[in-house]
C-alpha positions in Angstrom: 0.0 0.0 0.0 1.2 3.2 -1.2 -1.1 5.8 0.4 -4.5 6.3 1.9 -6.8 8.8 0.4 -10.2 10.1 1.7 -12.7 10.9 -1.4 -15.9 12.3 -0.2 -15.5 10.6 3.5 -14.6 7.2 1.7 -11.2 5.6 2.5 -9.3 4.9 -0.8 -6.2 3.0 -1.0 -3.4 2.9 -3.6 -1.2 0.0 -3.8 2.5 -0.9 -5.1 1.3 -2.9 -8.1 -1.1 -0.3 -9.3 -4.5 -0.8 -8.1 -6.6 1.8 -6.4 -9.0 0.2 -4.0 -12.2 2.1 -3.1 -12.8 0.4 0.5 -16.0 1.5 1.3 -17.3 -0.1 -2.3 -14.5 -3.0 -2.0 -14.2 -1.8 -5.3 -10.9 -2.0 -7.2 -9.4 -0.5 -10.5 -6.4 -0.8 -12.5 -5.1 2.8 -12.5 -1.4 2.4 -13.4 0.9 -0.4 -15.0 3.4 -0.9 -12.2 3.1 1.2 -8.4 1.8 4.5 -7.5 4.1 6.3 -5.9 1.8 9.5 -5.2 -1.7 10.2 -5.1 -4.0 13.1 -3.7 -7.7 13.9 -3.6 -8.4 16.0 -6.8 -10.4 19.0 -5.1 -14.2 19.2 -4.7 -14.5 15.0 -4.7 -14.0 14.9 -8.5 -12.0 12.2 -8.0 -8.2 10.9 -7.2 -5.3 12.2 -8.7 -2.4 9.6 -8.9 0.8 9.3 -10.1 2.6 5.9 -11.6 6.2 4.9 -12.2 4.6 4.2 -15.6 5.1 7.8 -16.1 1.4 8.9 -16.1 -0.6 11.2 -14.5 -4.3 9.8 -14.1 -7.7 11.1 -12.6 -9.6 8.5 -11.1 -13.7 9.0 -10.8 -16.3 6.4 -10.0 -17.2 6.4 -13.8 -13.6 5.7 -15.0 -10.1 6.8 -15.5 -8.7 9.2 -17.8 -4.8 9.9 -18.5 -3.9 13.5 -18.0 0.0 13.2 -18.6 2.2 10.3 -20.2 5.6 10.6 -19.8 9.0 9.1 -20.1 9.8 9.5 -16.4 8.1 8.5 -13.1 5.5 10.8 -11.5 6.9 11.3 -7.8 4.7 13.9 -6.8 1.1 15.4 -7.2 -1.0 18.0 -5.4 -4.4 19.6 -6.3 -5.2 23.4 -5.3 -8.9 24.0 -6.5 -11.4 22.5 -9.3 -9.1 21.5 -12.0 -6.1 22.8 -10.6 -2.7 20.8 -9.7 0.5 20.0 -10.0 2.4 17.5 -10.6 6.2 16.2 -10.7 8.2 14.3 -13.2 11.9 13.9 -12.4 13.3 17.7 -11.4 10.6 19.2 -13.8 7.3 20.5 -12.0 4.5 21.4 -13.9 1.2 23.5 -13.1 -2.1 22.7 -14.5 -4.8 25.6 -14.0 -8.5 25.2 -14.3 -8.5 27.0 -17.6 -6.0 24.9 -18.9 -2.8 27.0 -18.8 0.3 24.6 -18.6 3.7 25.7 -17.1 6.8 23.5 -16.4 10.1 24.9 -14.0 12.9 22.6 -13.8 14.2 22.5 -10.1 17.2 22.1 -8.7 16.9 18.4 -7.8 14.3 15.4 -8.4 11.2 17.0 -6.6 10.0 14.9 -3.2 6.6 16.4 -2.2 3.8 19.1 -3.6 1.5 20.8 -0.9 -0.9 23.1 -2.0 -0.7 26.5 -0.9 -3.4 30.1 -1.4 -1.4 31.5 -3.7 0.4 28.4 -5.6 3.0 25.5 -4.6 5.3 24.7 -2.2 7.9 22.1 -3.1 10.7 19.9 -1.9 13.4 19.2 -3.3 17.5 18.7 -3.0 18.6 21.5 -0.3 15.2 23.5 0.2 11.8 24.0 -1.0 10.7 26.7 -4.1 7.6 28.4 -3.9 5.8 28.8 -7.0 3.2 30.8 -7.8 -0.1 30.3 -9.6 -0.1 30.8 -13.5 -3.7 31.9 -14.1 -2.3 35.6 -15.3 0.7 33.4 -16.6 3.0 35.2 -14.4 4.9 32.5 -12.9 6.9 33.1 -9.4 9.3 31.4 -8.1 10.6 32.2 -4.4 13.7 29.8 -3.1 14.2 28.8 0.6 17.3 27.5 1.3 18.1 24.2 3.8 21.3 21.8 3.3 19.7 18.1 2.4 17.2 16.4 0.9 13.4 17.1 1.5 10.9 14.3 1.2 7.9 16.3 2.8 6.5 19.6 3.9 
């Protein structure tokens, strides 16, 4: 088991071989081809955001799962800030989804450890600190660097 999610007061689990698990239902679907390695409740119960070493980004609903991302790399990191926002993390490249759809990527200094939502954008962790990014909806894209020797796996 990878993580435990709550969606709408129901327990959700991800697992190592790729299977989300709806407990409540004792539901499961195949999500991912290989193990999650990060998921997060997409905002206002639409559903779970997850994150595969098969390099894809997927929303999970009850009616199905759609791919948001393929990549070549791993998704080791996601995080949702409001209806159709997030963020996700491939490698050291970060990338911020709005709602309407803009798309912008930042390379970071180091393979990116953890997302957390914040009002105005992202904090992340990475290789010796955590960057916070702002939000893109006005496509000005900030970036604010906080500086700490070692390698952060959460925030």
């Amino acid at each position: 088991m990878t993580s435990i999610e709550l969606l709408d007061g129901e327990p959700v689990a991800t697992l190592g071989d790729g299977r989300i698990v709806f407990l409540g239902q004792r539901r499961t679907v195949e999500a991912h081809a290989g193990a999650i390695l990060c998921a997060a409740p997409a905002t206002e119960g639409s559903g779970l955001l997850s994150g595969g070493d098969d390099g894809r980004l997927r929303l999970t609903r009850q009616d199905g799962t759609e791919t948001l991302f393929q990549g070549s790399k791993w998704i080791d990191a996601v995080a949702s800030r409001r209806a159709g926002a997030y963020a996700f993390a491939h490698g050291r490249v970060l990338t911020i989804v709005e709602a309407t759809g803009a798309r912008r990527s930042l390379r970071m200094m180091g393979s990116v450890h953890a997302i957390v939502a914040t009002e105005l954008g992202y904090a992340v962790a990475h290789r010796d600190g955590v960057t916070l990014v702002g939000a893109v909806e006005d496509a000005m894209l900030t970036e604010e660097f906080l500086p700490s020797v070692g390698g952060h796996v959460a925030i």
